[in-house]
C-alpha positions in Angstrom: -8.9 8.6 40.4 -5.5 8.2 42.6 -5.0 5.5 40.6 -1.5 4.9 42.3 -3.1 4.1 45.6 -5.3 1.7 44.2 -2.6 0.0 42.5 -0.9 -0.4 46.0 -3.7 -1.4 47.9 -3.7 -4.2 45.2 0.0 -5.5 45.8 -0.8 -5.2 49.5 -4.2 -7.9 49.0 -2.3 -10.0 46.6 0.9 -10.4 49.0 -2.0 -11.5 51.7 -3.5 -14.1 49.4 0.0 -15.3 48.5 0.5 -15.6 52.1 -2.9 -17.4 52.6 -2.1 -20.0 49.8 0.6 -21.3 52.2 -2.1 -22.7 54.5 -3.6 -25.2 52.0 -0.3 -25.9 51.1 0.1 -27.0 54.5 -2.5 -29.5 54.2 -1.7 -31.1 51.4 1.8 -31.6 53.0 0.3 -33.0 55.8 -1.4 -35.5 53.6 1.3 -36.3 51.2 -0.4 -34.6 47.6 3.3 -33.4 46.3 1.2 -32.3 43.3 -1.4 -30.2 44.9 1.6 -28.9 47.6 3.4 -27.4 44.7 0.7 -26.0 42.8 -0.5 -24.0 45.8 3.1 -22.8 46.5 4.1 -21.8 42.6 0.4 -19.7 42.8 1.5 -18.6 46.6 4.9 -17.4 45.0 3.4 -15.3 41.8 1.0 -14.1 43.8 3.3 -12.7 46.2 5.5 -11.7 43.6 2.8 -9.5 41.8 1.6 -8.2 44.9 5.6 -6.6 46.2 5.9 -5.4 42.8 2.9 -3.3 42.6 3.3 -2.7 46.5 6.7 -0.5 45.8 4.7 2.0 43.5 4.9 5.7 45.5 1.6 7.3 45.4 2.1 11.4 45.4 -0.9 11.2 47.9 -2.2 9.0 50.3 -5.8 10.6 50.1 -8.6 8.9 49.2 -12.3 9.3 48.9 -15.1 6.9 48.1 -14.3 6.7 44.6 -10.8 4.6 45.6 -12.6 2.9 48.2 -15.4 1.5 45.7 -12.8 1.0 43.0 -9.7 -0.6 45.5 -12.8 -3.1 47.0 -13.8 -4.0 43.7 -11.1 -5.0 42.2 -9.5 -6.6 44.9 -12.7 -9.5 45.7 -11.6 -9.5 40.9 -8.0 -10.2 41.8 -8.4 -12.4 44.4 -10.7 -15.0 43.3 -9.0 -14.7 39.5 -5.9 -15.9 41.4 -7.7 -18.2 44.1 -9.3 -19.9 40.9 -5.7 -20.8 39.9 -5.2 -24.1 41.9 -8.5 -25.7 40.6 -7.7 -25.2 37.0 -4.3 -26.5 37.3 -4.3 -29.3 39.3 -7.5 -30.5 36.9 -10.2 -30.4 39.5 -11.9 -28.0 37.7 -10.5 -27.7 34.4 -13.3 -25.1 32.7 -11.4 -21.5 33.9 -15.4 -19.9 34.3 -16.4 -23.2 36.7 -12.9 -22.7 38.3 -13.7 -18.8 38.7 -17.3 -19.3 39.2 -16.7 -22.1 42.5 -13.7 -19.6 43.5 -15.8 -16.5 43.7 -18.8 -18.3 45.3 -16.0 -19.6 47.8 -14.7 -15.6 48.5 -18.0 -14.0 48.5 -19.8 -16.8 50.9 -22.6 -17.9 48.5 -21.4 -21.4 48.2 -23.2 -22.3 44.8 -21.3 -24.9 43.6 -20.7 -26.6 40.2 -19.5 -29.6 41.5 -21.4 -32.8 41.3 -19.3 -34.2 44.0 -16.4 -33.3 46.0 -15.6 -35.8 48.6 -12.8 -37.3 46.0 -11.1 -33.8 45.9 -8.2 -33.8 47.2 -7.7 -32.4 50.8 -5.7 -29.1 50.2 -8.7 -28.6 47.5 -11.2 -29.0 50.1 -9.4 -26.8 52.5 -8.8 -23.7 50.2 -12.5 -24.2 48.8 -13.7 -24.0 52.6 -11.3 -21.9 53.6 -12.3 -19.1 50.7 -15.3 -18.6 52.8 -13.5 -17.5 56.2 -11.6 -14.9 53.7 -14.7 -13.4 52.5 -16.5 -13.5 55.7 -15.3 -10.7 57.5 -13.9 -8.9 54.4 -10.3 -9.4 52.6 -10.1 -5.2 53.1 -11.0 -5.2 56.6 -8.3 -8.1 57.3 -5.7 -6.4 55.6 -6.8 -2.6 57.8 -5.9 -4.8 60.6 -2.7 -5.6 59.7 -1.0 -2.7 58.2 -1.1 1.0 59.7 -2.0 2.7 56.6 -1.7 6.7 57.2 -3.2 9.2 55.1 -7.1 9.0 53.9 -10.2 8.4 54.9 -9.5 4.4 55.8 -13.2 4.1 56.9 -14.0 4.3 53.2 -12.3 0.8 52.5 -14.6 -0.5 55.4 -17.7 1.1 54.3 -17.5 0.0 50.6 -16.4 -4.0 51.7 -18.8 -4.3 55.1 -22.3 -5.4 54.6 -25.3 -3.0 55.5 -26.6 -0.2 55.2 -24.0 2.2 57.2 -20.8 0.9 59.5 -19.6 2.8 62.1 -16.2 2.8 64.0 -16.5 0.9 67.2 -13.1 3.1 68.8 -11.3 6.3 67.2 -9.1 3.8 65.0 -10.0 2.4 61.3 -7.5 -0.5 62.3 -8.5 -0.8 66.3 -12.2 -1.4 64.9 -10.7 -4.4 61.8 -9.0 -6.0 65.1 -11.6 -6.1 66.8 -14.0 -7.1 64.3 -11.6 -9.7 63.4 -10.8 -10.6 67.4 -14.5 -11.6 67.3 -14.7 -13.4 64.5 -11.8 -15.5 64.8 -12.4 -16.7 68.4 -16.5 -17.1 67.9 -15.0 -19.6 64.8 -12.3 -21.6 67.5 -15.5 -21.9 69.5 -17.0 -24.1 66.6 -14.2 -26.1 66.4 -14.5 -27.1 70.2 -18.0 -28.0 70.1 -17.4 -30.0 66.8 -14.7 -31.7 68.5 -16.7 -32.5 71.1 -19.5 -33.7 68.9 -16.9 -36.4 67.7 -15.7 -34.3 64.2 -12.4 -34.5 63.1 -10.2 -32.0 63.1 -9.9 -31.6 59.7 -13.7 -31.5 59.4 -14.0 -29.3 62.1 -12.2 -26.3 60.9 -13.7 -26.7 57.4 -17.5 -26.7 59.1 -16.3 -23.7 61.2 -15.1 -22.0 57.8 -18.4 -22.2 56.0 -20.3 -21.7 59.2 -18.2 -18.1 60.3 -18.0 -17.1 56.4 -21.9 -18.2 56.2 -20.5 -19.5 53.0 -21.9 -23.4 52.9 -19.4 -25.2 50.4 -19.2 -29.0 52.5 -17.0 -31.6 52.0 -19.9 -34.2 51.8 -22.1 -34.4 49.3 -25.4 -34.6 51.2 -24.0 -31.7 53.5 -25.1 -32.3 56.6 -27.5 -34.7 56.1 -25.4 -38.2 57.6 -24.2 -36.1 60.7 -25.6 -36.8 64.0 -28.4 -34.0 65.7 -25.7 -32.9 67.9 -23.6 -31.6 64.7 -26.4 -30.3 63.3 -27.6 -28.1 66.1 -24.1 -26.9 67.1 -23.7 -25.7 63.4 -27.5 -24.7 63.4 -26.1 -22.6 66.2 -23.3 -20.9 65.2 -24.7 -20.0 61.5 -27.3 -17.8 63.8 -25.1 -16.7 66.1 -22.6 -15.3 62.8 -25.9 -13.5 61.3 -25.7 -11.1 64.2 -24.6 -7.7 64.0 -20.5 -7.7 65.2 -20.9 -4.3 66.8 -23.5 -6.4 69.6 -20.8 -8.4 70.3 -18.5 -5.7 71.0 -21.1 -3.9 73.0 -22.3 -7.0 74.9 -18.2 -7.6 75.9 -18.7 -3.5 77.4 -21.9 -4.7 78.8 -23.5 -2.7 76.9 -26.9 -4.8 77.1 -29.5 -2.6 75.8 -27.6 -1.3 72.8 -26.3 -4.7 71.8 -30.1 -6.1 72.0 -31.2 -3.3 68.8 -34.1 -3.6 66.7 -32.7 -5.0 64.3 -31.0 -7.8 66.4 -34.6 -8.6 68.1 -36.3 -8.3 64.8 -33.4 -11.2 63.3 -34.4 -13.0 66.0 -37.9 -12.8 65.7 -38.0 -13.6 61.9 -36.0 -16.8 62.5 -38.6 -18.0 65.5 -41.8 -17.4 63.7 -40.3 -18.9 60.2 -39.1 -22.2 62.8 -42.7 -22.3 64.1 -44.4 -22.1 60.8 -42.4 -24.4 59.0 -42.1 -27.1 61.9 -45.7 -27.4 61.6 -46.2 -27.5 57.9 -43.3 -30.7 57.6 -44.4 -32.3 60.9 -46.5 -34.9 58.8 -43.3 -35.7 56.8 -41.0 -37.0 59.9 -43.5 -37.5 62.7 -41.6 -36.2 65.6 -41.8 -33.0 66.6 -38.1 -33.0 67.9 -37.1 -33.8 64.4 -39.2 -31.4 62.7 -38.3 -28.5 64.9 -34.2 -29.7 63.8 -34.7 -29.9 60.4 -36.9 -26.2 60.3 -34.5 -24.3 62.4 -31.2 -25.9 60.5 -32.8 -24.6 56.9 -34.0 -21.6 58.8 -30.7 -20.6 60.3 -29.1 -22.1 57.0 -31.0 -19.7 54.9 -31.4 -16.4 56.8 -27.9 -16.2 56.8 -27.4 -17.1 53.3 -25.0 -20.2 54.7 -26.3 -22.4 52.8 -26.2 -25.8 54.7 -28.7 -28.4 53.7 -29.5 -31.2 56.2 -32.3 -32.5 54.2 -33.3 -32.1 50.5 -35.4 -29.5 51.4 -36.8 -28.8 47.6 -39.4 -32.1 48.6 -41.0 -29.9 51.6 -44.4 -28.8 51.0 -44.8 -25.5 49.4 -45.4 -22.8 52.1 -42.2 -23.9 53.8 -40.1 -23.5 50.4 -42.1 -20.0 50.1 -40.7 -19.2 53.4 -37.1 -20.2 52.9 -37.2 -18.3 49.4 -38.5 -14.8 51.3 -35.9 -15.7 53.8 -33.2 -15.8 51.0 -34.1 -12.2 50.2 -34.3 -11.0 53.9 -30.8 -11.9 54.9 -29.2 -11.4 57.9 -28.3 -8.5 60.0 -26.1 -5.6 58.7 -22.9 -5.7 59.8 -22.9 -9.8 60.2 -20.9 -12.5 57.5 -24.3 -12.6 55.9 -26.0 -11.5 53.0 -29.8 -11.1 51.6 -31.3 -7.1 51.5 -30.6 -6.9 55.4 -32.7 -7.0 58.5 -31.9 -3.5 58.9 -33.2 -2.3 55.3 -36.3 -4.2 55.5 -37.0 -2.5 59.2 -36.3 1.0 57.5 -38.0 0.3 54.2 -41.1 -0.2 56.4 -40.9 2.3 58.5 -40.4 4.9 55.9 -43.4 3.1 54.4 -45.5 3.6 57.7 -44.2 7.5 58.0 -45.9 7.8 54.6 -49.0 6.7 54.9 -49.6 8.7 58.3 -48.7 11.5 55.8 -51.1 11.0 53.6 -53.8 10.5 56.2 -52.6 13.8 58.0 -50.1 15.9 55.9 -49.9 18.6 58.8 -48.3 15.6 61.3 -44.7 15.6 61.4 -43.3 11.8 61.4 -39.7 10.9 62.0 -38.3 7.5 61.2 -36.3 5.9 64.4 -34.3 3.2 64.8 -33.5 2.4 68.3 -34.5 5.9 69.3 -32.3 7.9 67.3 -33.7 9.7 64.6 -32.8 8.5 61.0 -31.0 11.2 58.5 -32.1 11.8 55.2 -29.0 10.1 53.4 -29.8 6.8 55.5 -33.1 6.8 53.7 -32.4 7.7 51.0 -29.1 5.4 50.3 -31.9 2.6 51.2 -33.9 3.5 48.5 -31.5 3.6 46.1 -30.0 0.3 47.1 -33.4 -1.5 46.8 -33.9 0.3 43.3 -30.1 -1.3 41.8 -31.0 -4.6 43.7 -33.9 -5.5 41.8 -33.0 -4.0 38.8 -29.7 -6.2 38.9 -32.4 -8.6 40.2 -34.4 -8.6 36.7 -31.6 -8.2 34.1 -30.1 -10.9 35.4 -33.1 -13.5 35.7 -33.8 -12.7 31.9 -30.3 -13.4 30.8 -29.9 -16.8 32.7 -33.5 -17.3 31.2 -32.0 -18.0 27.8 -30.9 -21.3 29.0 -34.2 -22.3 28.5 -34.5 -23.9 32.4 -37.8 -23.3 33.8 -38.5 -20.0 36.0 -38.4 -21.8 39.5 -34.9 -22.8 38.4 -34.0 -19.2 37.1 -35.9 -17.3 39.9 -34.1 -19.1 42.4 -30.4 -19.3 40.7 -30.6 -15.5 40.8 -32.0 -15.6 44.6 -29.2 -17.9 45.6 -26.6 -15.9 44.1 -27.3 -12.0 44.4 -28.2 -12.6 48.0 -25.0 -15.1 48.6 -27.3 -18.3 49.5 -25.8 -21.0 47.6 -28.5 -23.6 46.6 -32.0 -22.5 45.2 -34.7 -24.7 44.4 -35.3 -27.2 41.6 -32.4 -27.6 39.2 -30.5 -25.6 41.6 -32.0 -27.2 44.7 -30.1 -28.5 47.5 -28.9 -31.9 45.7 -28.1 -30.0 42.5 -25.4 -28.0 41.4 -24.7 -25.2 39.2 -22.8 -26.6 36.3 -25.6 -27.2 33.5 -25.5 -23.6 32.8 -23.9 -22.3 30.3 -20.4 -20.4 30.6 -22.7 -16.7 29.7 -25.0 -17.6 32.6 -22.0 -18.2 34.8 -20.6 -15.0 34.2 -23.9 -13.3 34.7 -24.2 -15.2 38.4 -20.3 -14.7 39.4 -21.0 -11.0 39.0 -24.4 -11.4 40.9 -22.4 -12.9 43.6 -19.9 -10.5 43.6 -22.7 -7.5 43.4 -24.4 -9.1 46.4 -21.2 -9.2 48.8 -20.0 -5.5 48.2 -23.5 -4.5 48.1 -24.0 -3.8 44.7 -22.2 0.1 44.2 -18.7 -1.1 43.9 -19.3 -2.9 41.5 -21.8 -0.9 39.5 -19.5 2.1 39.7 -16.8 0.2 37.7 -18.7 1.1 34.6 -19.2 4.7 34.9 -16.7 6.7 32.9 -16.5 9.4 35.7 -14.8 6.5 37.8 -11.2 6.4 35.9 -10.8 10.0 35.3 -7.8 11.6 37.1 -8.1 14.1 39.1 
């Protein structure tokens, strides 16, 4: 382990945060909380403080390999939300340090569980930060801080491979930090976009940007505490929008701006698509009865749909009192996800499309063992390591998936409420169903069961290995 680089790449991420911190600040200067203001700027000043001293320490080499990469991700999403946790505790909004780091990392890794029975009375650099955590995690603390600084030496891609979500990532030019500005050129201008259409819709400003935050991050923390439910149709198909429109693949975007049309529109793009229409359909007809119009029906389906699939997290309705197939269908959804390569989470659109074609290779195999089958994706043929990386992902998913439901279990709250808690927060959703359902929260857990769905959500963000390989011995030994 080049445990020196790591160590760096640490100062580097905390001077970022401490920079971040300042924006909050801003807006609780702009509406006059001197307490809040100075909280976020003593945090904003240790954190930067930390982060130059560690930055100055000289690595012998600059190399390093997937080991760093998983280590340097892993403990930077730890560091970050440890210090992003700071403001709540101290101001007194959330006094309980595991709530504090629990709402922090939900925040940062875009699940946006919450254990707040209400927020509208937090104060507004609160609600920013809290919102504003999810446009952080989004895109990938790493993959911001690749754009900004030319590191030299090492294979850079390995940062990006161990923070990005799906089953491979690619380089869209020859440059590690061309391909975070770009990803990051996207993301920030698809999220001004929000804000204009909110704006339009009537939103304040305020409101705007911390819709657009959750939206882009797919993270779902509101600043209401019915969501989305009092805001007009408009509102709620503009946001309906853009949470689709976030689950997409970046890399289409990119190669829809080269005009690149039948690469952007891949398999897995149309097969995102495809899931979200059939699920709409289905749904729209099962809760027709419940609002007797179709226009409404068809709102309220695709805003859970598109809230769900992309592990936003949005409610506009309590959707826990649908019928049951439609909350079947929103709990499959949960695990689906979005695409890889997106703000979202959930297994991946991509996974599942591989995991069944491997599947359909199989039995053709087993029918006739002489035919030779090859898995494509969009033509190309799939290697080995893709395959089997997928397999192995799947296997650590659910077996993360089952450890964890039987620890939480010892709360004694009944298995809907378990099932979904562990839905919600391995696959970044946010609210589950029962006591964790849209109008519910998160906080009548105990502090063990917190700690057990704060690592969830972190597992779920980095897709599961970064985290895991913290625990492995062979990890921390020098080379």
């Amino acid at each position: 382990m080049n445990y020196a680089i790591v160590f760096r790449l640490l100062g580097y991420v905390m001077l970022i945060e401490g920079a971040l911190l300042l924006l909050p600040a801003a807006a609780s200067w702009i509406y006059g909380e001197w307490f809040v203001l100075g909280v976020f700027l003593i945090t904003a000043a240790v954190s930067a403080a930390i982060g130059y001293a560690l930055r100055g320490i000289k690595p012998q080499s600059k190399v390093f390999y997937m080991r760093e990469g998983f280590a340097a991700t892993s403990l930077s999403w730890i560091v970050i939300s440890i210090v992003g946790a700071v403001p709540f505790v101290v101001t007194g909004c959330i006094p309980n340090p595991v709530d504090a780091l629990f709402e922090t990392v939900s925040g940062f890794t875009t699940t946006g569980a919450s254990i707040l029975p209400g927020v509208e009375d937090l104060p507004k650099g609160i609600l920013f930060w809290r919102s504003f955590t999810h446009w952080i995690g989004g895109m990938g603390v790493l993959v911001f801080l690749l754009s900004l600084l030319p590191l030299t030496g090492g294979s850079h891609v390995n940062l990006m491979k161990a923070e990005s979500p799906g089953p491979q990532v690619d380089k869209l030019v020859p440059k590690v930090q061309s391909t975070a500005k770009i990803l990051y050129g996207i993301y920030f201008a698809l999220t001004v976009l929000e804000v204009v259409f909110l704006l339009l819709g009537g939103m304040p400003l305020f409101e705007s940007m911390l819709t657009a935050f959750g939206t882009a991050g797919t993270g779902g923390f509101g600043f209401k505490n019915d969501s989305f439910t009092s805001f007009s149709p408009y509102i709620q198909w503009v946001v309906t929008i853009f949470m689709i429109l976030f689950g997409v693949n970046f890399n289409a975007y990119f190669l829809l701006l080269l005009r690149k049309f039948n690469r952007a529109i891949s398999e897995e793009v149309r097969g995102y698509f495809a899931i979200i229409l059939v699920a709409i359909g289905i749904i729209t007809a099962n809760i027709y009865s419940l609002y007797n119009s179709f226009g409404e029906a068809v709102r309220q389906a695709a805003f859970q749909v598109g809230s769900i699939i992309t592990t936003t997290g949005f409610s506009s309705c309590d959707f826990d009192l649908w019928p049951t197939l439609s909350k079947e269908i929103l709990v499959v959804l949960m695990f689906i996800g979005a695409c890889a390569g997106s703000t979202g989470g959930g297994i991946k659109v991509s996974r599942l499309l591989i995991l069944g074609k491997t599947l359909g290779k199989e039995l053709k195999q087993a029918l006739h063992p002489q035919v030779v089958a090859p898995v494509r994706m969009d033509g190309k043929l799939l290697n080995h390591e893709t395959i089997r990386t997928t397999n192995v992902f799947m296997g650590a998913y659910f077996f993360i998936f089952v450890v964890s439901f039987l620890l939480i279990s010892l709360d004694g709250f009944d298995m809907v409420t378990n099932f979904t808690a562990i839905a919600a927060t391995l696959n970044n959703i946010g609210p589950g169903l029962a006591q964790v359902g849209p109008m519910m929260n998160f906080g009548s857990f105990t502090n063990p069961a917190k700690l057990v769905m704060i690592f969830d959500m972190l597992a779920g963000r980095l897709e599961i290995f970064p985290m895991l390989v913290l625990f492995l011995p062979d990890t921390w030994r020098r080379f």
